[in-house]
C-alpha positions in Angstrom: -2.8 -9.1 11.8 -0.8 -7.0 9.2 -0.7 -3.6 9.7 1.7 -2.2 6.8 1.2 -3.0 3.0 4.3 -3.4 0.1 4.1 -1.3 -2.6 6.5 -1.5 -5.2 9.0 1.5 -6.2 7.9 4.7 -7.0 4.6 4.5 -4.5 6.7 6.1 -1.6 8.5 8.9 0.1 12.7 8.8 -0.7 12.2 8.4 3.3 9.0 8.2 6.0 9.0 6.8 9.7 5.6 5.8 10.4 3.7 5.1 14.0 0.2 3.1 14.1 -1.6 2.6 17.0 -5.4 1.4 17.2 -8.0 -1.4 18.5 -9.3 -4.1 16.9 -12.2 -6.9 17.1 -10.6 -10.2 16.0 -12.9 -13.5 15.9 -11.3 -16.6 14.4 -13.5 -20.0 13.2 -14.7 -21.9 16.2 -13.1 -19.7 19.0 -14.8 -16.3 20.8 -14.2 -13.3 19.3 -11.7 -10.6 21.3 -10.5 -7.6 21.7 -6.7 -6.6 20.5 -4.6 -4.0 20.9 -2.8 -2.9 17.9 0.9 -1.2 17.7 3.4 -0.9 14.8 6.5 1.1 13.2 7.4 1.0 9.9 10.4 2.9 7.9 10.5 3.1 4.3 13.4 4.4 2.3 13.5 5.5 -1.4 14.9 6.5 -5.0 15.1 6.1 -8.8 15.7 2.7 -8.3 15.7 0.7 -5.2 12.9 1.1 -2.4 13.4 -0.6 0.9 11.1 -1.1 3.8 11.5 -2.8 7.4 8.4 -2.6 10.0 7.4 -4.8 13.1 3.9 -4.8 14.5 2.0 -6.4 17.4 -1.4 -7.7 18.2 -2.1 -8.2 22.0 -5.3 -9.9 22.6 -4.1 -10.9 26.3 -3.5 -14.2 26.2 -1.6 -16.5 23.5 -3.5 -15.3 20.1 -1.4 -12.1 20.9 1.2 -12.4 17.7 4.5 -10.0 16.9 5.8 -9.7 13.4 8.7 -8.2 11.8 8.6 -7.7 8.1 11.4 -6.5 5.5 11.2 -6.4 2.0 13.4 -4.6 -0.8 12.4 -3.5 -4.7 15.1 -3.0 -7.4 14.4 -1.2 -10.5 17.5 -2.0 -13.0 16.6 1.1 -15.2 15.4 4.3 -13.2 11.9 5.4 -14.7 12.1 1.8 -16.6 9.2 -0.3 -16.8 11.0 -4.4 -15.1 10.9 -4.0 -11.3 12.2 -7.0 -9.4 10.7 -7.4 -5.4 11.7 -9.3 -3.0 10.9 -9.5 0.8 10.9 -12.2 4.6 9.0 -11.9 7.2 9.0 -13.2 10.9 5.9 -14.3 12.8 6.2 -15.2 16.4 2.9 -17.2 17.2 1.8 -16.4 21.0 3.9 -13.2 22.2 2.6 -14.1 26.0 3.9 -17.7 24.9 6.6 -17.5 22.5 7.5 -21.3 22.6 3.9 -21.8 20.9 5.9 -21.4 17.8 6.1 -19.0 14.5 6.7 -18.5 10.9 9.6 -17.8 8.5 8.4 -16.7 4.9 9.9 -15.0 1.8 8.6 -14.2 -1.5 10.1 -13.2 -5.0 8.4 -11.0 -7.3 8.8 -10.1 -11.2 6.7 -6.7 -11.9 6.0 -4.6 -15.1 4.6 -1.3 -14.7 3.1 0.3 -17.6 1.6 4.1 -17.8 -2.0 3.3 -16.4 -0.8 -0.2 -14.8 1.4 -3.2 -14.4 1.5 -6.9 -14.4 3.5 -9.2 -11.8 4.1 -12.7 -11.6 5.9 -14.4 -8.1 6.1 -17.0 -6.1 6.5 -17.2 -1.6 7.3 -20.0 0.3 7.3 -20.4 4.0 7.9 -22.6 7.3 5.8 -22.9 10.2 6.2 -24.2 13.6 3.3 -24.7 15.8 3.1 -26.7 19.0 5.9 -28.6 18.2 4.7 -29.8 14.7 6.5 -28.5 11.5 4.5 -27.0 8.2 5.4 -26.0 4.9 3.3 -23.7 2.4 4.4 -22.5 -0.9 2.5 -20.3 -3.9 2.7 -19.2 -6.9 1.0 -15.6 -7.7 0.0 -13.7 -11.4 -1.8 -10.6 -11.0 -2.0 -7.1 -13.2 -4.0 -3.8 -12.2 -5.2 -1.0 -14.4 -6.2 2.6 -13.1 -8.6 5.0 -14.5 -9.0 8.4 -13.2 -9.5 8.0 -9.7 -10.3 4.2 -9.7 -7.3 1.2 -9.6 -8.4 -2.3 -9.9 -6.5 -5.3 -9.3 -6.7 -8.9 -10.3 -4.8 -12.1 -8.6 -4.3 -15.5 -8.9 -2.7 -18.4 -6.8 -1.9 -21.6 -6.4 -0.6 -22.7 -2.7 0.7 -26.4 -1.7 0.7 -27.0 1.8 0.7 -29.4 4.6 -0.3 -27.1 7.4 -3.0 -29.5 8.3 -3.8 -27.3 11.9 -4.0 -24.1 10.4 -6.3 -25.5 7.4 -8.8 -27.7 9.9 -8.8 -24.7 11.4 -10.3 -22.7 8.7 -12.4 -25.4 7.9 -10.3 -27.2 5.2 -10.6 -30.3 4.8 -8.7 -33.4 2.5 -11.2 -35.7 0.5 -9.0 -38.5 0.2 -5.5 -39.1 2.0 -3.1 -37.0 0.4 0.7 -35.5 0.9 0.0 -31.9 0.4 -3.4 -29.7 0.2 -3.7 -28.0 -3.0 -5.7 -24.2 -2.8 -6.8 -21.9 -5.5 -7.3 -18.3 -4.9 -8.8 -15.3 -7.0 -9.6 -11.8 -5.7 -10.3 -8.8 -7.3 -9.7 -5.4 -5.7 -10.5 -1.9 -6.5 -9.3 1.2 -4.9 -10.7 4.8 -5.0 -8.8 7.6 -4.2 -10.2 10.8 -3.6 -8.2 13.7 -2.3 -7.3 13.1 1.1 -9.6 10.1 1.0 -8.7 6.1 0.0 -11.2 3.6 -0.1 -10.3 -0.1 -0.5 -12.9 -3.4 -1.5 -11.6 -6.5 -2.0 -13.3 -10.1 -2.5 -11.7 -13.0 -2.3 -12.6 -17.0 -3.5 -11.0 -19.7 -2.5 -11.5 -23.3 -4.1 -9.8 -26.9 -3.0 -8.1 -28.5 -6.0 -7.3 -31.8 -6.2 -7.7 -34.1 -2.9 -8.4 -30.7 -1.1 -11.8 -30.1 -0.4 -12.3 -26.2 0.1 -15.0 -23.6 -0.9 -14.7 -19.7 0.9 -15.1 -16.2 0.0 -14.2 -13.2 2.2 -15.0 -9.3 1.8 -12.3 -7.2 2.9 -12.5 -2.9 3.4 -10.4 0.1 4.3 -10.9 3.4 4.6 -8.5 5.9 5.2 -8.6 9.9 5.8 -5.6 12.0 5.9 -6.0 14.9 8.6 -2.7 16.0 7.3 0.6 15.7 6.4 1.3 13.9 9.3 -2.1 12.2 10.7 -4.2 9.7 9.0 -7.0 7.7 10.4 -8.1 4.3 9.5 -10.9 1.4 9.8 -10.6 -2.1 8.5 -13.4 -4.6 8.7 -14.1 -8.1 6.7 -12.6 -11.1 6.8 -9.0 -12.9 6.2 -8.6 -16.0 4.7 -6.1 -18.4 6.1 -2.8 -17.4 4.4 -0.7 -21.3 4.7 2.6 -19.7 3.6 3.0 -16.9 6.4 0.9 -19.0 9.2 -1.8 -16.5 9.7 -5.4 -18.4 10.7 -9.0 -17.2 9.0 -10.4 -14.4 10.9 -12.8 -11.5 11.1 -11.5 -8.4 11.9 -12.8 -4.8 12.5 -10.7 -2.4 13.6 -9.4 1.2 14.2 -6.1 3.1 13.8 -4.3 6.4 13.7 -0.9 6.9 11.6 1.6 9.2 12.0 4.4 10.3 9.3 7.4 11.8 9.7 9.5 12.6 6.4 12.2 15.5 5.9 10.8 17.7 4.1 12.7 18.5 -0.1 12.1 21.0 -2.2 13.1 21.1 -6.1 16.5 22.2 -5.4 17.3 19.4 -3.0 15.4 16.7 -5.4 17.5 15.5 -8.1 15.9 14.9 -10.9 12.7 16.9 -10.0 11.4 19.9 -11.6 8.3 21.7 -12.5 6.8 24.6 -14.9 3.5 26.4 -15.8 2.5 28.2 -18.9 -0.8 30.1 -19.8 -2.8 29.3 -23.2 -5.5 32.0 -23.5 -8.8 31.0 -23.7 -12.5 32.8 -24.6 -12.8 33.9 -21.2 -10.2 33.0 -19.1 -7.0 31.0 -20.2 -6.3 27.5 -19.4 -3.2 26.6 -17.0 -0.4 24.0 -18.4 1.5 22.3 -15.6 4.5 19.7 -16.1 6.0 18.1 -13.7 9.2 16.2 -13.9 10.0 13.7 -11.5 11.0 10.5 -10.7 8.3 7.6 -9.4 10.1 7.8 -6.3 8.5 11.1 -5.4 5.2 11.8 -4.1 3.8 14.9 -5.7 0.9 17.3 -5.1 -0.3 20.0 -6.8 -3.3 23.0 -5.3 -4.3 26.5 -5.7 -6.6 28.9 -4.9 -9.1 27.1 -8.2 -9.0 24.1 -5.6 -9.6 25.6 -2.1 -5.9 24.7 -1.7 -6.8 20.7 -2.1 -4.2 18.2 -3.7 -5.5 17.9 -7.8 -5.9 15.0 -9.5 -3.0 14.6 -11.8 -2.6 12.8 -15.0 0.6 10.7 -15.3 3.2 11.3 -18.1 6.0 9.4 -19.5 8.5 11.6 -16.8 6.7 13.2 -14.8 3.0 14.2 -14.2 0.9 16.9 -16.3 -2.0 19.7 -15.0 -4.4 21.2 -17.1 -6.7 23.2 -15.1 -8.9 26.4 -16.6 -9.2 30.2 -14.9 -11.2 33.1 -15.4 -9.3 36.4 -15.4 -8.0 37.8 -12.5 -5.4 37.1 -10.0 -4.8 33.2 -9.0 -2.0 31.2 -7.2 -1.2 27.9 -7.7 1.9 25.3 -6.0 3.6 22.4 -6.0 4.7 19.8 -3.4 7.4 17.3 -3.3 6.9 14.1 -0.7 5.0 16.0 1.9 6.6 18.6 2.2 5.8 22.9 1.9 4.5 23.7 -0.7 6.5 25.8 -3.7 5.9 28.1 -6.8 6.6 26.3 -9.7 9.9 26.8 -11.1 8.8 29.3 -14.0 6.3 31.7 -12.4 7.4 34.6 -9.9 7.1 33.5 -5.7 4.9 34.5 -3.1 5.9 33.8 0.2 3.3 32.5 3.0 3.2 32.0 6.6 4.0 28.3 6.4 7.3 29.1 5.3 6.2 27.8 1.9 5.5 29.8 -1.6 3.1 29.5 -4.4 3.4 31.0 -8.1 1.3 33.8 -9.3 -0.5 33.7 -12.3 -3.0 37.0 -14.0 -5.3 36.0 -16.4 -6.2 39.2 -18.3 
């Protein structure tokens, strides 16, 4: 089972160890479902232009379903804050940790992505080598997707075509070829959307799958996540749906429910140490109150947050700019306080606007509205 996601440059910390540990249900076609013990460590590193990640994760179910991976994958942005990103990434599967000689996988993938102000657009293609019980597979695709967010809301679109002669793992799933035939020939859509609110991230995704060719195939899966983050450090998660067989990494169709907790650890930065990063607040006055101006500049590569005493102190929405990101917020007179965060760590007055030191070893920026 996968435990860590890709995202492209610009959706990480410049640097973030991260520890999952959890329990899952996993119940493939045909077979009993079972318990699994889930364990994984990932490390992510990041800038203006090139993001790198490396994790390995295991699944022990007990016997020879348990499965190890180790994944790396790299990102390359020729232009910092330019719009052509170029991914690439291999991963390893070892097939039966109790058992290694069961077998395993090899995969790789190219990607070609465009991000735009309120999305993007990739194309790519993977390709990948399986060995199971002494027989040999191959599985390629070819992927075209694009994903548009609104407010709090992303949606994402995909396409694929995959070629493969993994005739075990397709049976399996319940594949099966019309007529003799070389190669099985698979067509996948899904369509995602993702909610994030505050602390909170919600992901739906469907999935079709359709036999082309001598291939006769017909499925649809539902996948979910939901994630809560305690803190800067804690987040808690639950997955539950199903995964349709994936040919080119040699992972089989399965239901899976389960439940994790992630820690982070990041050095924490603040504007001085972050090249490239800055911040300001004005006041425009207002019939009763005056309406605050934020601008943040900063690369994609940082993770930024922005709260005040308006918000109980919880991360803001904020809306995405050309360099940076921009705040408008409005406040009745009086005495308010308002900061700003760079990849997790204290919080800071904005450059512009006179300190207050806190407890946390942090500041925030005072603001009077007459």
């Amino acid at each position: 089972m996968l435990l860590v996601a890709w995202n492209a440059v610009g959706a990480q910390s410049p640097q973030v160890v991260q520890l999952d540990a959890g329990f899952a249900r996993v119940q493939q076609r045909f077979r009993d479902e079972r318990s699994a013990g889930i364990l994984g460590v990932t490390w992510r590193l990041s800038d203006s232009r090139v993001a790198s990640l490396l994790s390995a994760s295991l699944t022990n179910t007990g016997d020879s379903a348990s499965a190890g991976q180790l994944l790396g994958a790299i990102a390359w942005r020729p232009v910092p804050m330019g719009w052509a990103v170029v991914e690439a990434g291999s991963g390893l599967n070892v097939f039966g940790v109790s058992n290694i000689g069961r077998g395993g996988n090899f995969s790789g993938y190219v990607r070609q992505r465009a991000t735009l102000t309120n999305g993007g657009a990739w194309v790519g293609i993977a390709d990948g080598l399986s060995q199971r019980d002494g027989a040999a597979s191959h599985g390629t695709s070819v992927e075209a997707g694009g994903y548009y967010k609104l407010g709090e809301f992303t949606a994402t679109a995909t396409v694929a075509r995959t070629r493969t002669d993994d005739w075990d793992l397709l049976e399996s799933a319940g594949i099966f070829l019309k007529r003799p035939a070389l190669m099985a020939d698979l067509d996948d859509a899904s369509l995602s959307v993702r909610w994030e609110h505050g602390r909170f991230v919600a992901d739906v995704a469907q999935s079709w799958r359709s036999g082309s060719r001598a291939t006769a195939a017909q499925q649809a899966a539902l996948l979910w996540t939901a994630a809560w983050t305690v803190n800067d450090r804690v987040t808690l998660a639950l997955t539950g749906g199903r995964m349709l067989a994936d040919p080119v990494r040699g992972t089989p169709d399965a239901n899976v429910a389960s439940a994790a907790v992630r820690l982070s650890f990041r050095p924490a930065r603040s504007e001085a140490e972050s090249p490239g990063v800055a911040s300001y607040a004005r006041m425009v006055p207002q019939e009763g109150g005056a309406l605050l101006l934020m601008a943040i500049v900063a690369p994609d590569s940082v993770a930024v947050d922005v709260a005040g005493d308006f918000s109980a102190w919880e991360p803001v929405p904020l809306h995405r700019t050309s360099n940076g990101w921009e705040l408008q917020v409005f406040l009745k007179p009086g005495r308010h306080r308002v900061a700003v965060r760079y990849d997790g760590g204290p919080w800071r007055a904005p450059g512009n606007l006179a300190k207050m030191r806190d407890e946390f070893d942090g500041s925030s920026g005072l603001i009077i509205v007459p």
